[in-house]
Structures are given as structure tokens and as C-alpha cells.
VOPAGU-2260 file (C-alpha; in pm, 1 decimal, decimal comma):
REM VOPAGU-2260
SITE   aa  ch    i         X         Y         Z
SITE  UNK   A    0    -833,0    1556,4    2702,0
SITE  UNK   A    1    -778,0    1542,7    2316,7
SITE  UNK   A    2    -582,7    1285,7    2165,5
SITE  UNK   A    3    -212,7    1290,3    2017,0
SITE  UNK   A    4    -305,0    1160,2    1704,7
SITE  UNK   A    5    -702,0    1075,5    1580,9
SITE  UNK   A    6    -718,4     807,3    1272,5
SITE  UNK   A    7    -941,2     790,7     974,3
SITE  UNK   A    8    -984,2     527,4     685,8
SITE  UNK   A    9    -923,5     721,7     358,0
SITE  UNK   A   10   -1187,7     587,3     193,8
SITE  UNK   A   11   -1501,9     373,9     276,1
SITE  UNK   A   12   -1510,4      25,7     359,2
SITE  UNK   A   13   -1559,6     -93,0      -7,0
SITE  UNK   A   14   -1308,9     120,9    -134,5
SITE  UNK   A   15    -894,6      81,5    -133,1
SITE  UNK   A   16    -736,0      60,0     222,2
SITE  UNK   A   17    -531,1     325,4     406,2
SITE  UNK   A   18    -546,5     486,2     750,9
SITE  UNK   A   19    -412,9     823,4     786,0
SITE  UNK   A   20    -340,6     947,2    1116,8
SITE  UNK   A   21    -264,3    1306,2    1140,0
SITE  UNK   A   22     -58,4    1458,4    1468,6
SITE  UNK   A   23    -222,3    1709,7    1707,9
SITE  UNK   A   24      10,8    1982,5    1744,2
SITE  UNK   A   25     244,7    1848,3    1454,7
SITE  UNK   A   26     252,5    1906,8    1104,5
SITE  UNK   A   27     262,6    1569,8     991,9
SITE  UNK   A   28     100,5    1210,2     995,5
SITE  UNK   A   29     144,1     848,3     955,3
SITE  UNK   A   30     -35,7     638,5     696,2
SITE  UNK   A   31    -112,0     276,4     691,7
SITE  UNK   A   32    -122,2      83,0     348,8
SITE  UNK   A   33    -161,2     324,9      20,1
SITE  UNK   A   34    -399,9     234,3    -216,5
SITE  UNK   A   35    -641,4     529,0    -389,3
SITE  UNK   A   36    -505,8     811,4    -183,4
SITE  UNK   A   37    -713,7    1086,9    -396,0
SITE  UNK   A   38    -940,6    1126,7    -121,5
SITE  UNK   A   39    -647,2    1300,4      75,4
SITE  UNK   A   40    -581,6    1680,8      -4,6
SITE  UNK   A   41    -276,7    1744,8     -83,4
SITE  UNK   A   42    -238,8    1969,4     167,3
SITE  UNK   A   43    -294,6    1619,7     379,3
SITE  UNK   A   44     -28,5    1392,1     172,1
SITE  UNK   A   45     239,9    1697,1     253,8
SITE  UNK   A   46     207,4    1570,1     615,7
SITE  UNK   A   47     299,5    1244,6     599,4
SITE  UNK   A   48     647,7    1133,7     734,0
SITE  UNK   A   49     637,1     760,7     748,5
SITE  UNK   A   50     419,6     451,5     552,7
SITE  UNK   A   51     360,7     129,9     668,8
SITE  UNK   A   52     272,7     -78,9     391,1
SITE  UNK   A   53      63,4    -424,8     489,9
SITE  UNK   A   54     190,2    -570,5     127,0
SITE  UNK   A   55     180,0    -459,1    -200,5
SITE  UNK   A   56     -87,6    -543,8    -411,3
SITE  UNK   A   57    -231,0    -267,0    -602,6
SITE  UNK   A   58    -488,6    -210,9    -367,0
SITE  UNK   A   59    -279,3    -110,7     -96,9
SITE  UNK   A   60     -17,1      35,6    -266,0
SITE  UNK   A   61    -135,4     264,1    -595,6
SITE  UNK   A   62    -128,4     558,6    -382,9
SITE  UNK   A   63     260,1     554,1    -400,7
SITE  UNK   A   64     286,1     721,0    -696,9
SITE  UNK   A   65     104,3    1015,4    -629,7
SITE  UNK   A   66     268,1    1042,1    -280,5
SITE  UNK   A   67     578,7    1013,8    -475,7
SITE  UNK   A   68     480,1    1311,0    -731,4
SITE  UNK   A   69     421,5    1541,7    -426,4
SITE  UNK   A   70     708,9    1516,6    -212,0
SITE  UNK   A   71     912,4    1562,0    -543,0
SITE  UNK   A   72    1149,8    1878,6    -507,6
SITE  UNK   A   73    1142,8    1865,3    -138,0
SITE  UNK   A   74    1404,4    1844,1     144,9
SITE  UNK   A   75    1249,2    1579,6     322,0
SITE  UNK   A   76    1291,0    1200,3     425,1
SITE  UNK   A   77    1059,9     993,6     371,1
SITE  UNK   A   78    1003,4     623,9     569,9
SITE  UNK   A   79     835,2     330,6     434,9
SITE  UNK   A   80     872,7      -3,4     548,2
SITE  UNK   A   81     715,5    -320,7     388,3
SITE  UNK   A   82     707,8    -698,9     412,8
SITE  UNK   A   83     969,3    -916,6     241,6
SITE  UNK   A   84     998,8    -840,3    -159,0
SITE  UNK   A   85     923,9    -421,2     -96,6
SITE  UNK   A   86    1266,8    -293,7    -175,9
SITE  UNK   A   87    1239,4    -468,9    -501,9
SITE  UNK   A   88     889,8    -349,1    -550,9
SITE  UNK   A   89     960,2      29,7    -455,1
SITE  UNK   A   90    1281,6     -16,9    -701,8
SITE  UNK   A   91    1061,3    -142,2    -947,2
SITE  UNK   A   92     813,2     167,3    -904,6
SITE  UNK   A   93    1092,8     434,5    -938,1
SITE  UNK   A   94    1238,0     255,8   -1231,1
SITE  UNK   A   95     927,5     352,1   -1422,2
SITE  UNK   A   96     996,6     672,9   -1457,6
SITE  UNK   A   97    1270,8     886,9   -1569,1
SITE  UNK   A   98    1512,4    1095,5   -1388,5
SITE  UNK   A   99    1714,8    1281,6   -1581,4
SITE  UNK   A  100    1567,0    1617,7   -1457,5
SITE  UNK   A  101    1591,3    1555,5   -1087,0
SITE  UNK   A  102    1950,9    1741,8   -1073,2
SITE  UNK   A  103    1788,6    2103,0   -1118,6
SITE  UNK   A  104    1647,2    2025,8    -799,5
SITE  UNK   A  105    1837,5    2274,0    -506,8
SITE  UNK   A  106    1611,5    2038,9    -236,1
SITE  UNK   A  107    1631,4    1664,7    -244,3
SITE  UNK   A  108    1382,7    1401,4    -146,8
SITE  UNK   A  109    1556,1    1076,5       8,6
SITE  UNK   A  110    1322,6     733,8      12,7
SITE  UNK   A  111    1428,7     533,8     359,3
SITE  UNK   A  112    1302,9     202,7     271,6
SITE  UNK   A  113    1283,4     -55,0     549,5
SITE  UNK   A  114    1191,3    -421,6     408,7
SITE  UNK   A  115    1022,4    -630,5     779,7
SITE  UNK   A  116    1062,9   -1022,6     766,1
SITE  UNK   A  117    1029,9   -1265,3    1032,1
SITE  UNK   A  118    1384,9   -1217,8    1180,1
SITE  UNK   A  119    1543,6    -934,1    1026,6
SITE  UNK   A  120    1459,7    -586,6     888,5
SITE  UNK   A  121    1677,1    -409,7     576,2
SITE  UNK   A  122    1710,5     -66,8     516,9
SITE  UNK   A  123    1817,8     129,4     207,0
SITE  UNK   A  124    1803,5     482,4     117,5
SITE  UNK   A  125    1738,9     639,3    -206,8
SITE  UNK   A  126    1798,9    1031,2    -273,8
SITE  UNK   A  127    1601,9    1169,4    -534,1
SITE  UNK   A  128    1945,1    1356,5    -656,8
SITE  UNK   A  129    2059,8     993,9    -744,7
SITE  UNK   A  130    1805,6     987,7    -958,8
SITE  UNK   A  131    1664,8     761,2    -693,4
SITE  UNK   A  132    1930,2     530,7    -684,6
SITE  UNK   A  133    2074,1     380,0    -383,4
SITE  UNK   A  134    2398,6     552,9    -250,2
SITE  UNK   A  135    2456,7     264,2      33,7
SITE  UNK   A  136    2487,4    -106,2     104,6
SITE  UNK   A  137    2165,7    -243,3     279,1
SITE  UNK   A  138    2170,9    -224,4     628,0
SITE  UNK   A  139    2051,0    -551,4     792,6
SITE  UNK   A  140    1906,6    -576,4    1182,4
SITE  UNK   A  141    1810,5    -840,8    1375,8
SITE  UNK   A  142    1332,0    -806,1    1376,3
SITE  UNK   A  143    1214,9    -796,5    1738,7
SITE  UNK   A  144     865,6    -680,6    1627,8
SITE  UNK   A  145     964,8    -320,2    1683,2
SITE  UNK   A  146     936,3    -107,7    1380,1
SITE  UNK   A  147     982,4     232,2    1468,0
SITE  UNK   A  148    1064,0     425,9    1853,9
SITE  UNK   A  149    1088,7     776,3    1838,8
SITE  UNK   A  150     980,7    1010,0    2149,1
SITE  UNK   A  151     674,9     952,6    2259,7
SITE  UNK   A  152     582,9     697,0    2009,6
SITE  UNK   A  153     645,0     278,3    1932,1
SITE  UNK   A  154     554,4     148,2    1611,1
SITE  UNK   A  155     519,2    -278,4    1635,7
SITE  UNK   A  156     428,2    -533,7    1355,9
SITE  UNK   A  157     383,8    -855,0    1317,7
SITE  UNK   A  158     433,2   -1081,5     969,0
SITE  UNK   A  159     147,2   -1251,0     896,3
SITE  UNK   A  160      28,6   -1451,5     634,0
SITE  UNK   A  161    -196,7   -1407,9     334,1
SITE  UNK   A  162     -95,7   -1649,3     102,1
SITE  UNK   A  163     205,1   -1429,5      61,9
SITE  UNK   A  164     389,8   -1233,8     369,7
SITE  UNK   A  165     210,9    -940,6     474,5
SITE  UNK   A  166     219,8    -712,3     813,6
SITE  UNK   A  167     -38,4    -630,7    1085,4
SITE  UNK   A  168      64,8    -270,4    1247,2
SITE  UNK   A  169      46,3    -107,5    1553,9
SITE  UNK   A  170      76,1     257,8    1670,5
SITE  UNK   A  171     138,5     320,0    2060,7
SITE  UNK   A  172     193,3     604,9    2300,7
SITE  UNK   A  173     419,9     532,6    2584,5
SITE  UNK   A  174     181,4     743,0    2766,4
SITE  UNK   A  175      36,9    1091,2    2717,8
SITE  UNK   A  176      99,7    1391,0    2862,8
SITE  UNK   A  177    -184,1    1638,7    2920,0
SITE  UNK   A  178     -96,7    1976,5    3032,9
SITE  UNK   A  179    -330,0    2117,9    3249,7
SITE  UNK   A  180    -475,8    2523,2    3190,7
SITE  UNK   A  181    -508,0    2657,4    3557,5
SITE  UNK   A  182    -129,6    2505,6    3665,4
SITE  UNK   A  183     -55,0    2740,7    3332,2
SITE  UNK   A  184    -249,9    3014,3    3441,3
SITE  UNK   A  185    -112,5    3015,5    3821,9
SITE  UNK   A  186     257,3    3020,4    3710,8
SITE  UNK   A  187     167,4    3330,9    3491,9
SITE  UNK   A  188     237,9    3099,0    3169,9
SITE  UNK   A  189     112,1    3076,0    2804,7
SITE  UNK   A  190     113,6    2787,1    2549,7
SITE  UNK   A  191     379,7    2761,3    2295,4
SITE  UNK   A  192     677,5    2560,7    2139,6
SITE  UNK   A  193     852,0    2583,3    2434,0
SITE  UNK   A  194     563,3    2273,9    2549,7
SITE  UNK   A  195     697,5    2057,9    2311,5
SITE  UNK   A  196     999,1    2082,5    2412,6
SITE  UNK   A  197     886,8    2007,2    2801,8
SITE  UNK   A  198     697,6    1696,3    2696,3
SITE  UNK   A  199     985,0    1591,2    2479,0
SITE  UNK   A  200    1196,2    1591,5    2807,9
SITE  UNK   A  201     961,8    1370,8    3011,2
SITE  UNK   A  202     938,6    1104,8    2712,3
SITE  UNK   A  203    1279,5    1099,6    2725,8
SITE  UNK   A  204    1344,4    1066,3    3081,7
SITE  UNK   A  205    1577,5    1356,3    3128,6
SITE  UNK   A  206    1751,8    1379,4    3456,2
SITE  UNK   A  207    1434,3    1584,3    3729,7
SITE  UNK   A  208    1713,1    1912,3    3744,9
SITE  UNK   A  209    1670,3    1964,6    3336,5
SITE  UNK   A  210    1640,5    2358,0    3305,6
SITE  UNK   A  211    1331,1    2430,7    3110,2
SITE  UNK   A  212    1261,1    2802,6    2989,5
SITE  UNK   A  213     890,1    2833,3    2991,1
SITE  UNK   A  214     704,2    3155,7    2749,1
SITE  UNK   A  215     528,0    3415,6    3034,6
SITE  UNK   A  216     277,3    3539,4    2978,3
SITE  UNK   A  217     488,0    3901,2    2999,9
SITE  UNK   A  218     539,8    3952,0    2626,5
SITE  UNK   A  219     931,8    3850,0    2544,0
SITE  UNK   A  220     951,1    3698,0    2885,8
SITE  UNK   A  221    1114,4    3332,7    2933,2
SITE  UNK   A  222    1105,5    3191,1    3319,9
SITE  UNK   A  223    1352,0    2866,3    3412,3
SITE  UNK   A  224    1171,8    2599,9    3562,3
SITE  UNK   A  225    1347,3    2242,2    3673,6
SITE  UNK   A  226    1146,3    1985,4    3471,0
SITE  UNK   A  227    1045,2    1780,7    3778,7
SITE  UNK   A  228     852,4    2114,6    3953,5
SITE  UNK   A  229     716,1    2238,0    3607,0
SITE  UNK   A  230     603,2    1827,9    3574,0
SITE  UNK   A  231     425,6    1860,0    3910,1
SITE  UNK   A  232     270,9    2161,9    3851,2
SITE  UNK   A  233     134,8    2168,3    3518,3
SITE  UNK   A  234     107,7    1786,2    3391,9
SITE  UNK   A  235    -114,7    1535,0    3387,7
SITE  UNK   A  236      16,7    1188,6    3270,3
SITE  UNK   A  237    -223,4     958,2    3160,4
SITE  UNK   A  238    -207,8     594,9    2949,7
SITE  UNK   A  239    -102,9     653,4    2605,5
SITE  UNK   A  240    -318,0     559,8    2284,8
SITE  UNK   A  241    -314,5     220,0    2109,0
SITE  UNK   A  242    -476,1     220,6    1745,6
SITE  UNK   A  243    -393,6    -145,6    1536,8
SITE  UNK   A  244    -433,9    -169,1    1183,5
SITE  UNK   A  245    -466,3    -515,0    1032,9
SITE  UNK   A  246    -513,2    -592,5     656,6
SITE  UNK   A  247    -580,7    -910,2     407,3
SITE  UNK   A  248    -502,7   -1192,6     632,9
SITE  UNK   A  249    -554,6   -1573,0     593,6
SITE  UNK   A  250    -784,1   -1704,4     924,4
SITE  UNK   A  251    -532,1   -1963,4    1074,7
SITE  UNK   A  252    -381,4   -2092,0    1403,5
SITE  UNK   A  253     -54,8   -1858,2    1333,6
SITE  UNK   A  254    -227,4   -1535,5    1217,0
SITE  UNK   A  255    -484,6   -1573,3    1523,0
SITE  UNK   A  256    -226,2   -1575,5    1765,9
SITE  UNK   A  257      15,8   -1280,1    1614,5
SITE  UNK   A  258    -238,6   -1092,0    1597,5
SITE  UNK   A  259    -451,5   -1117,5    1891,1
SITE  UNK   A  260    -113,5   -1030,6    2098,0
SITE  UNK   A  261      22,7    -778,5    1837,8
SITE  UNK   A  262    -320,9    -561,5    1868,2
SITE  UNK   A  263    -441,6    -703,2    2251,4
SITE  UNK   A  264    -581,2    -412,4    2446,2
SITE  UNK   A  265    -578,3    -109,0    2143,9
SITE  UNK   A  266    -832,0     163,3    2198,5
SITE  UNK   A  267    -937,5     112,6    1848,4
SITE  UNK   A  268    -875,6    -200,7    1558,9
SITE  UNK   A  269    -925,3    -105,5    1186,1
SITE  UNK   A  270    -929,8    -511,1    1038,7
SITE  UNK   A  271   -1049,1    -615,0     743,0
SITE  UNK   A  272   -1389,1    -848,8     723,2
SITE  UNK   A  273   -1427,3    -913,6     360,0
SITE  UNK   A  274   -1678,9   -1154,3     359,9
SITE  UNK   A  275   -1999,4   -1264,0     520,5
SITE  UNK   A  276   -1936,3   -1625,8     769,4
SITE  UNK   A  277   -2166,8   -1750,8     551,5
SITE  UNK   A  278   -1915,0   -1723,9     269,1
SITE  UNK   A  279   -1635,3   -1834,3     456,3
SITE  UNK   A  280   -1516,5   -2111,9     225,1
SITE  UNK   A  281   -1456,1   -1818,5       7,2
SITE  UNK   A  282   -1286,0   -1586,9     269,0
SITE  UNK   A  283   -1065,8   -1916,8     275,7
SITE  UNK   A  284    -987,5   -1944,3     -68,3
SITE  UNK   A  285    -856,1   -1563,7     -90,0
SITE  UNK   A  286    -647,3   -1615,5     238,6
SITE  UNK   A  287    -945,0   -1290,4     346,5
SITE  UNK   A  288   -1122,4   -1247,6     691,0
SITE  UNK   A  289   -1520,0   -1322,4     753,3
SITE  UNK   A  290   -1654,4   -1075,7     946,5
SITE  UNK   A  291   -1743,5   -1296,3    1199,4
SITE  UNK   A  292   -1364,2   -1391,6    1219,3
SITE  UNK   A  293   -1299,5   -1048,8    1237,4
SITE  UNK   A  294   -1523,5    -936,1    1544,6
SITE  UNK   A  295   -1397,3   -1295,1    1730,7
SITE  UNK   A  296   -1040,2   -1160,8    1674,0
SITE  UNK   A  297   -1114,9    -816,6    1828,0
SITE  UNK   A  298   -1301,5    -951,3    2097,5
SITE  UNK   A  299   -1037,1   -1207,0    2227,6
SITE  UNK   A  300    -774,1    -955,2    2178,3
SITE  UNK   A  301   -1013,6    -685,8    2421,4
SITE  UNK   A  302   -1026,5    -389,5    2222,5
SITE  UNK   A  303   -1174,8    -121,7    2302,9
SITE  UNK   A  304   -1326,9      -3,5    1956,9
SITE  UNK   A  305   -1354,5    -196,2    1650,3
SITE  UNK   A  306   -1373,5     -46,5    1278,0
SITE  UNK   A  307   -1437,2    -336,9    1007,2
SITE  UNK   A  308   -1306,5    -250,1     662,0
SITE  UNK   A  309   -1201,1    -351,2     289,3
SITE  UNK   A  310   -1585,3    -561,4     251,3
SITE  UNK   A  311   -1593,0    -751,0     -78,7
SITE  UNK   A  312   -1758,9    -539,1    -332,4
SITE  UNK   A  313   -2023,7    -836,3    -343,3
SITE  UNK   A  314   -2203,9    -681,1     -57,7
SITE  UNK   A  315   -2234,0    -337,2    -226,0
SITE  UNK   A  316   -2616,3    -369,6    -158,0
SITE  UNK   A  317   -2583,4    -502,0     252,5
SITE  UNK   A  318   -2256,4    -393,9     398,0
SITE  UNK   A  319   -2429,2    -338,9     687,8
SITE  UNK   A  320   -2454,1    -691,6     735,0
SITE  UNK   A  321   -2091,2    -712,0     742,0
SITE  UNK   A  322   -2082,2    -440,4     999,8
SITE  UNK   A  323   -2353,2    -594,0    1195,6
SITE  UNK   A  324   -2209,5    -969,6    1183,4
SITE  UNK   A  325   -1800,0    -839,3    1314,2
SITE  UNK   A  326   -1989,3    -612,9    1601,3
SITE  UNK   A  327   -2197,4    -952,0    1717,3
SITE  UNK   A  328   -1875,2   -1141,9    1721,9
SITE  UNK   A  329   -1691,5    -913,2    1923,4
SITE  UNK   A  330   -1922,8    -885,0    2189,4
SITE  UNK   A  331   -1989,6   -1265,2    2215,3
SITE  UNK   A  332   -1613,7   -1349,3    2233,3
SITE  UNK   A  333   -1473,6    -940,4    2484,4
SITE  UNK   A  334   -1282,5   -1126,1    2796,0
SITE  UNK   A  335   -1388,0   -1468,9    2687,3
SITE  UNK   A  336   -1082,0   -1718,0    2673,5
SITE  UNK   A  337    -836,7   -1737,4    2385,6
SITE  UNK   A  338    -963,4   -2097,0    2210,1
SITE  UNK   A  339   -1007,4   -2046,2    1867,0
SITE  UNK   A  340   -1018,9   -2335,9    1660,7
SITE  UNK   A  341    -994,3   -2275,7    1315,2
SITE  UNK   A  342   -1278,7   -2361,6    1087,6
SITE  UNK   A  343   -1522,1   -2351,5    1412,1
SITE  UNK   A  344   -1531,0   -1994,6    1534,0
């Protein structure tokens, strides 16, 4: 059964942060934290729809510019959302540059920006035909630790702390919907858009009677199906993916407990383990992760895959020490109980 949506680190673990996570099926993809994005084709950066920024040093967030030079002269929204302080950053970033040019544009980019603190999210928008400058009042919302719901899809963070406010992520499925070849083949059907548009239904709990006009396999041919019969006869519904992202955080009481619930039972945690536990007054210091922290963190939370990242460039020579020392951790602390105490894990 593949996968909606399969993540990949941009870059290797010494290198700047970011997750992209293209769509099956879709022409687009999510990234997580934007730091050297020249990895990506462009072809790749095209895709992307939404960014989830952990915080915005320039090792997480470099990439916007040349995200920024691509989607120039195109009719298309783009979403970004950031801890407290990243509308004034993004501002800052646009009024680098200068826009005088933007108006020969016939197709116009618009920035969403969404700024996440502890109790409240703000949203502005920004149309490149404004020369990027805001045409609305902010919108403020109450924060419930929902970032993003649309179809199938939930995006949740958490505000965590590393030495300045800065956000753990997490991408979930609802559940998944896997549509099964010989219930196609016995109603005479063929893959197409019209699939989408069947799963889109289910995700959003249409009433069981919804006419849906399925492609034959008769050239031109459309048959009407009621979504509950089609639903019986040609899905398969199955738990949906849960992939966690978790960047530069401080190892405290607060942080441990945000994010062991924010990212408890993913199929797969990208977290950053910058330093060795030997090093761990250090890991302090920078408000960073020991691997060892890491792999306890992934273990209590009972993940199902684990993918340390962002290693201090101190370990050029034994990074797989680093890799070695978060796997150990996570298997001596899967389905033990929650009892960190800081400074002793």
C-alpha cells in the first residue's frame, strides 16, 4: 500500500535542516524549516504549498529567499507559519528587496503568513502586486495546537523552547484510503481524477447517498455510483500516517513533555541530536539536544521510526556515533514509563 506522502531531509545530517514531503498523486508538498534549499530542484520547490518554519535563524530559514525568487510571477498562495516574531522577520526579508517591477506581473503571488504563540495564532497576507505589502488587518485566533486541517490532513505544533520560542511539527492523516485493483477491475472501472474526488468525499464525511460518477473503462463512459456501495466495493481504509519533525530544542521538564505528546505514536520522528551525552553540558549551553536525549525522547513518546539530524559539525569525523548513541536510547527507554528527570536521562 504506498503512502500519501513519503519525507526526506534536504540535506544530510550536518548540513542545514528542512524536510520536504512531496504528495503521491498531487503536485505539491510540504516543507519543514528552510535553510540551504539548493539541494531541491526547482522543479521540487514549484511543489510546495505550505512551510512550517521551527524559528528563524539562518539555518532554518535562508532557503526563503530562493523559494521566494521562484514562485515570483505566479498565481499561487503561498502558507508559512512561524513562532512569535515571524511576521516581522518575513517583513523584514521582503523589505530587502525592491518592488517596483512587480506590477507587469498579469499573475500574482500572495504570502499567507501565520505567526503560532502559546495562545493565539495571527495571520496576514501579502500579494506580490502590493509590492508585498499587506492589504489587511491581522487576523488573530485563539492556538489550540492545531495548525492546519484540510481534507484528509491535520497539521499540530507545539511551542517549545530554545532559548527563544520555537515550534515542534506534526503531519497526520486522519486515515488513508487505499483503493483496491480487482474491486476496480470487477465494476469494469479505470483510475483517474474522478478517485480523488471519491476519497475527497469519504474525508469529508459526505452523506452514504452522494452520487459519484466513476471513469469506465468504455472510453468516454462515466457510471453513477452512491459513495457508500462504491466505498464497500473498492476501498480499503486503513490508519493514516504520522511523521513529527522537531528542531533546536532546549532538554527541559516543559519541552519533554510537549513534545513527547505532540509526536507520541508517529510512524517516523526527524529530531535533532546535536551533540554527543558526553558533551551534554554543551548541548545545555546552546539550549541543543544530546543524542542520547534525543533517542530517550523518541522512545518514551513510542515511535515507530526515528531519523536523528542537524549533528554539530564537531563530529564531522564520527557522526555515526551520534547515530549509534540516539538508536541505543530509544530502544532502552520504547514502552518504558514517562520519568524523565532532567540532567539524569
Amino acid at each position: 500500500m504506498r503512502p500519501s506522502f513519503c519525507p526526506r531531509l534536504v540535506n544530510g545530517p550536518f548540513d542545514d535542516p528542512g524536510l520536504y514531503i512531496p504528495f503521491g498523486f498531487q503536485h505539491r508538498a510540504f516543507m519543514f524549516d528552510l535553510g540551504d534549499i539548493s539541494a531541491l530542484s526547482s522543479k521540487d520547490i514549484l511543489k510546495i504549498s505550505h512551510v512550517f518554519v521551527t524559528h528563524t535563524h539562518m539555518d532554518h530559514f535562508a532557503g526563503f529567499d530562493r523559494l521566494l525568487r521562484l514562485m515570483i510571477g505566479r498565481d499561487k498562495t503561498l502558507y508559512l507559519y512561524g513562532p512569535r516574531g515571524f511576521i516581522e522577520n518575513v517583513e523584514g526579508k521582503l523589505a530587502g528587496y525592491t518592488w517596483n517591477l512587480v506590477k507587469n506581473y498579469t499573475e500574482s503571488l500572495v504570502l499567507e503568513i501565520a505567526e503560532i504563540d502559546t495562545h493565539t495564532v495571527i495571520r496576514r497576507k501579502y500579494p506580490c502586486n502590493n509590492r508585498f505589502k499587506a492589504w489587511e488587518e491581522p487576523q488573530i485566533a485563539p492556538f489550540n495546537g492545531r495548525v492546519l486541517t484540510e481534507g484528509d490532513l491535520e497539521i499540530n505544533a507545539a511551542v517549545l523552547d530554545h532559548g527563544i520560542p520555537c515550534l515542534g511539527f506534526t503531519i497526520m492523516e486522519r486515515f488513508h484510503i487505499n483503493i483496491r485493483k480487482n474491486g476496480l477491475a470487477a465494476l469494469n472501472l479505470q483510475p483517474g481524477p474522478w478517485l480523488q474526488i471519491f476519497k475527497q468525499s469519504m474525508y469529508d464525511n459526505l452523506d452514504p447517498a452522494t452520487r459519484i460518477e466513476a471513469e469506465s473503462r468504455q472510453k468516454g463512459k462515466l457510471i453513477a455510483f452512491r459513495l457508500a456501495d462504491l466505498r464497500q466495493k473498492i476501498a480499503l481504509i486503513t490508519p493514516g500516517q504520522k511523521v513529527s519533525y522537531v528542531a533546536d530544542v532546549a532538554y527541559n521538564e516543559t519541552n519533554i513533555e510537549r513534545i513527547v505528546s505532540l509526536v507520541e505514536k508517529s510512524d517516523h520522528l526527524f529530531i535533532e541530536a546535536a551533540f554527543l551525552e558526553a558533551h551534554r553540558d554543551t548541548a545545555r549551553l546552546k539550549n541543543h539536544l544530546t543524542a542520547r536525549q534525543a533517542g530517550s525522547l523518541a522512545g518514551w513518546a513510542q515511535v515507530k521510526q526515528i531519523t536523528p539530524f542537524h549533528f554539530s559539525p564537531r563530529y564531522k569525523a564520527c557522526g555515526h556515533q551520534l547515530e549509534a548513541e540516539a538508536r541505543q536510547a530509544y530502544a532502552d527507554s520504547f514502552g518504558t514509563p514517562f520519568t524523565p528527570r532532567v540532567g539524569k536521562a
